[in-house]
N, C-alpha and C positions, 0 to 999 in steps of 0.2 A: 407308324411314324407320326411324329407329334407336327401339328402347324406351326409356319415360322413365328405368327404371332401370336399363339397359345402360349398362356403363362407359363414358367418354368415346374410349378407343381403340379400341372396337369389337369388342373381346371376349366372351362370353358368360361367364356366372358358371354353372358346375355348381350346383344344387339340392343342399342339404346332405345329408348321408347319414340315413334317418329317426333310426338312432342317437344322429347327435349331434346334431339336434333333440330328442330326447327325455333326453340328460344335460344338452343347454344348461336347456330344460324345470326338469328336478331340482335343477338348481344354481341358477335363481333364485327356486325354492318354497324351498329352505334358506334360499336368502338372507331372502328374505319371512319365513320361521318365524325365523329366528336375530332380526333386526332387533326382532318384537314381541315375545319372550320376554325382549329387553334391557331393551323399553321398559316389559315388566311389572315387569321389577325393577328400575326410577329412574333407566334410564340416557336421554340424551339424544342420538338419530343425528343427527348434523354432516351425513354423507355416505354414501353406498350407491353400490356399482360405482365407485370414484374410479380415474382411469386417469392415471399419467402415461410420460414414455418411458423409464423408469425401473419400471416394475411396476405393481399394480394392488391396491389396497385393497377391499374388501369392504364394509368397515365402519367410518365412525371414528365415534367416541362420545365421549360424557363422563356423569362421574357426578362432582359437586360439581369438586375442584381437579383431577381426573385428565382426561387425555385418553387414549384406549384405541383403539390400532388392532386392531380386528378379522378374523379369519382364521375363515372358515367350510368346512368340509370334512361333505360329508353323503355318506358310504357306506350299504352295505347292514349293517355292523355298526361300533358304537361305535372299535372297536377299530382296525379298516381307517381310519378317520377321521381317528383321534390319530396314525396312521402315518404318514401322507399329507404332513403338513409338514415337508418335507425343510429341511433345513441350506441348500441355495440358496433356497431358496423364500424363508427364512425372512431370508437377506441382499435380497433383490428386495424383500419387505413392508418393511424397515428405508429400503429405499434410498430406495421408493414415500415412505413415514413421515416423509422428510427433507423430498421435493419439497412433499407438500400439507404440512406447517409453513412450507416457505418463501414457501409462496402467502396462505400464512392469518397473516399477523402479527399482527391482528387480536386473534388465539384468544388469551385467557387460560387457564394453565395451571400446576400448581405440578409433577405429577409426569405421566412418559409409561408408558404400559403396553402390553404385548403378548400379548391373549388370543387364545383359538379359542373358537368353538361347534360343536361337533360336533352332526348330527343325520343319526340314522338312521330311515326309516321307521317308523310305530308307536312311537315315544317322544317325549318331550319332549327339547327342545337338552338339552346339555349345558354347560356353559360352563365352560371352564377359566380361570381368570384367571391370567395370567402367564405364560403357556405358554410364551414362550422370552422371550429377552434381546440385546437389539440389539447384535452388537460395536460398541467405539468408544464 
């Protein structure tokens, strides 16, 4: 008799490596710390982990007429963090950016924005606002 959570072809899924339990772990205590360090300073979270096939948002917000997609990078130093967001990366978040506005028409908005919070262990985020600029 097959497990409830064994795939349906009958394969067995390998146990993740402790590692990357323990970055998956890290990356959604940032996530966690980034979200309430927005919401201390006035912003309002839409969505957390937004997935489409197209890429993956983190974080969309808003604060008054803006709507802000969010990019969270939590290394062991500030620095390594603000590195992290490569120029693809940063076309996959836009592309992500496109799909939930095409889902959300709903959303009133005057202006779109593209921040990060960086968070390294032992500090407070960091929030860069505008960190990059969508081609197109």
């Amino acid at each position: 008799m097959k497990h409830p959570a064994e795939p349906p072809d009958g394969r067995r899924l390998a146990a993740p490596r402790p590692e990357r339990q323990a970055a998956f772990r890290f990356g959604l205590s940032a996530e966690s710390r980034a979200a309430a360090y927005l919401i201390g300073k006035g912003f309002r979270i839409l969505a957390r982990r937004w997935k489409s096939p197209v890429g993956e948002i983190d974080i969309v917000a808003r604060r008054r007429s803006t709507l802000i997609f969010v990019e969270v990078k939590a290394r062991e130093r500030f620095d390594d963090a603000a590195w992290s967001v490569t120029p693809r990366q940063q076309q996959r978040i836009a592309a992500a950016a496109e799909a939930w506005l095409a889902g959300h028409p709903d959303v009133a908005f005057q202006d779109i924005r593209f921040d990060a919070v960086l968070v390294a262990p032992g500090h407070l985020p960091r929030h860069i606002t505008a960190a990059f600029m969508a081609e197109g």
